[in-house]
FILUM-474334 format. One record per residue: x, y, z of N, C-alpha, C in turn; residue number from 1. Coordinates in pm, whole numbers, plus 50000, padded with zeros to 5 digits. Layout:
REC,nc1,nc2,nc3,cac1,cac2,cac3,cc1,cc2,cc3,num
REC,X,Y,Z,X,Y,Z,X,Y,Z,NUM
...
***
This chain:
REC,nc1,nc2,nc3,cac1,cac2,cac3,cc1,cc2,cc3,num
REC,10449,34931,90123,10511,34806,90087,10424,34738,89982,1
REC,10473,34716,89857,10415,34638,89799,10418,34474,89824,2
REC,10300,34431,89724,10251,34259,89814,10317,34261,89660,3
REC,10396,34062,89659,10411,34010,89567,10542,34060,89512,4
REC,10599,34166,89540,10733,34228,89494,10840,34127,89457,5
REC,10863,34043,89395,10982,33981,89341,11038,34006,89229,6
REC,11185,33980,89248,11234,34026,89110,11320,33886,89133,7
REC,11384,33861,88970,11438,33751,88914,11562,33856,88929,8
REC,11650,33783,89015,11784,33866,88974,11895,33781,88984,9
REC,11879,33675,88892,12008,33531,88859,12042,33562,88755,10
REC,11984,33713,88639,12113,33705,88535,12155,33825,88568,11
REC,12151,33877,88706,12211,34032,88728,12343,33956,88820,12
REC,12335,33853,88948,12386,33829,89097,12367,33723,89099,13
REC,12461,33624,89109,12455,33463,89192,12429,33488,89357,14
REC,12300,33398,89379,12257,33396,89483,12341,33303,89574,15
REC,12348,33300,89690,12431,33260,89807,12385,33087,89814,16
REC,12437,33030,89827,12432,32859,89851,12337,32829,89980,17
REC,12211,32788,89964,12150,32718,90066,12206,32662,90158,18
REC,12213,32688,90336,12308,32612,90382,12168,32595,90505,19
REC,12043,32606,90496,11975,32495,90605,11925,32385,90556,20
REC,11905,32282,90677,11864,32182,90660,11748,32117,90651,21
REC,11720,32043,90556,11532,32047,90515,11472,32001,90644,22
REC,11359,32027,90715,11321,31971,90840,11153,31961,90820,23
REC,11111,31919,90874,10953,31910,90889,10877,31995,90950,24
REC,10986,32045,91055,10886,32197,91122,10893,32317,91034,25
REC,10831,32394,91050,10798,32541,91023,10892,32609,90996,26
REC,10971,32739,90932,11057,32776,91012,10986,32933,90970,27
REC,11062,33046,91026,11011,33170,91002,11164,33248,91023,28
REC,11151,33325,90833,11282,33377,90847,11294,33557,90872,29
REC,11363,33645,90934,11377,33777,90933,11457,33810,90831,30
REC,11448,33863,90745,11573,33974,90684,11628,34021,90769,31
REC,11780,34064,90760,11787,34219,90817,11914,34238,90776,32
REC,11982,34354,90814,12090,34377,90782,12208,34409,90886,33
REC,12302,34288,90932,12381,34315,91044,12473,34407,91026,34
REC,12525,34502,91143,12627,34549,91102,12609,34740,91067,35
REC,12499,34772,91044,12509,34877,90990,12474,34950,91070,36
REC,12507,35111,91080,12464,35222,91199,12272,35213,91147,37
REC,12234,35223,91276,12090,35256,91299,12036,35376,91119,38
REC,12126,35484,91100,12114,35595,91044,12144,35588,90923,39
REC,12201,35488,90895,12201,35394,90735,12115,35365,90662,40
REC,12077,35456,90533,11966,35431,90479,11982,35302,90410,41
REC,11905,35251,90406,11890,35116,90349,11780,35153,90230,42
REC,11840,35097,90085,11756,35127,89957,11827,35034,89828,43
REC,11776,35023,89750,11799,34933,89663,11928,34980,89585,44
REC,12063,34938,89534,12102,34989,89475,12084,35020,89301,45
REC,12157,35122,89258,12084,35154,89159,12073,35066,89063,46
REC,12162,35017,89015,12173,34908,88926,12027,34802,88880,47
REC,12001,34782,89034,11889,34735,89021,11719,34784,88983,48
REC,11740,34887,88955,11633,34977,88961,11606,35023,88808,49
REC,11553,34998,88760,11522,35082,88617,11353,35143,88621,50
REC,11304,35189,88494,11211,35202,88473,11086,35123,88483,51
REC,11147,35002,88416,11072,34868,88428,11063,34800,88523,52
REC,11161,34798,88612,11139,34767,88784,11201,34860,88849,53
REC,11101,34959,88890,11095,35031,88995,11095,34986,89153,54
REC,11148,35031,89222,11143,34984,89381,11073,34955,89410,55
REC,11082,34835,89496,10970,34747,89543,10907,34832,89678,56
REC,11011,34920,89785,10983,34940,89897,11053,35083,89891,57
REC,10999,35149,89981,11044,35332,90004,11207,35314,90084,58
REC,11245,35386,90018,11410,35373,90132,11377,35426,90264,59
REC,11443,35372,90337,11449,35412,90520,11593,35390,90561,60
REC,11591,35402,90716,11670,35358,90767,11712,35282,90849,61
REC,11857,35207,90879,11815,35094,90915,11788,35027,91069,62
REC,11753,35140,91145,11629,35145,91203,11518,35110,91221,63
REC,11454,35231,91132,11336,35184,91060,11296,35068,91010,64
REC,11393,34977,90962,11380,34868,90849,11362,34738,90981,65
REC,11465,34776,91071,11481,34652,91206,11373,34689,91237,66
REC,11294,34787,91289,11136,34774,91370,11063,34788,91303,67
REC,11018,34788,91183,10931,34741,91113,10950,34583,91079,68
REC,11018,34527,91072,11075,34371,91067,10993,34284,91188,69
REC,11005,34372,91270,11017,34339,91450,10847,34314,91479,70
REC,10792,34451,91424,10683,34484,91428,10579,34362,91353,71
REC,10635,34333,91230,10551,34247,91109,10593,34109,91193,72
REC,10678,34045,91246,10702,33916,91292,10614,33941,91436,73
REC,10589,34016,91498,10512,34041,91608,10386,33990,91542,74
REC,10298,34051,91498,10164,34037,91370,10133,33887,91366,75
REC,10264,33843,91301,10260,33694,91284,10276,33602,91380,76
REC,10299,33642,91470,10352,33543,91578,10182,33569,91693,77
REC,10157,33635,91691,10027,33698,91766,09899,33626,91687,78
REC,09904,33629,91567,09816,33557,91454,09847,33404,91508,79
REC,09909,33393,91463,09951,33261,91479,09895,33176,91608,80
REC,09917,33267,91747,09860,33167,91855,09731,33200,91849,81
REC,09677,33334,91781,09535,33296,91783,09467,33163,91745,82
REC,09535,33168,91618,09494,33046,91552,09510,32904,91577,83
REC,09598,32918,91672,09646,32775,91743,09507,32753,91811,84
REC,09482,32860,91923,09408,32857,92036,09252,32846,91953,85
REC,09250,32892,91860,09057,32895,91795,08987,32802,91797,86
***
């Protein structure tokens, strides 16, 4: 996984309308992808992909993609009360 991976993609795709509400607490968001068989590779489509931006992340499946998700919010959430408790 690369760190820092962003791509600008507002002159490729209009992004979806903000619909939470600004709050003062924290929040912590998951990706994921509802809906799809476990065995669904999940990968960038091509369009998005050139020479000049190459894939940010290795294709898997989406499986793989939910417990590794699962796994990294575990990390953080474990970090986190350490740091509460220090």
């Amino acid at each position: 996984m690369k760190k820092n991976c962003r791509r600008n993609v507002l002159s490729i795709t209009t992004a979806t309308e903000h619909r939470v509400c600004n709050s003062e607490k924290k929040r912590q968001s998951i990706v994921r992808f509802n809906g799809a068989n476990g065995d669904t590779i999940v990968e960038p489509l091509p369009a998005f992909v050139t020479p000049e931006n190459p894939p940010c992340y290795a294709k898997m499946t989406q499986r793989e993609h939910i417990t590794h998700q699962i796994e990294l919010a575990e990390q953080l959430l474990q970090k986190t009360k350490a740091a509460a408790h220090a």
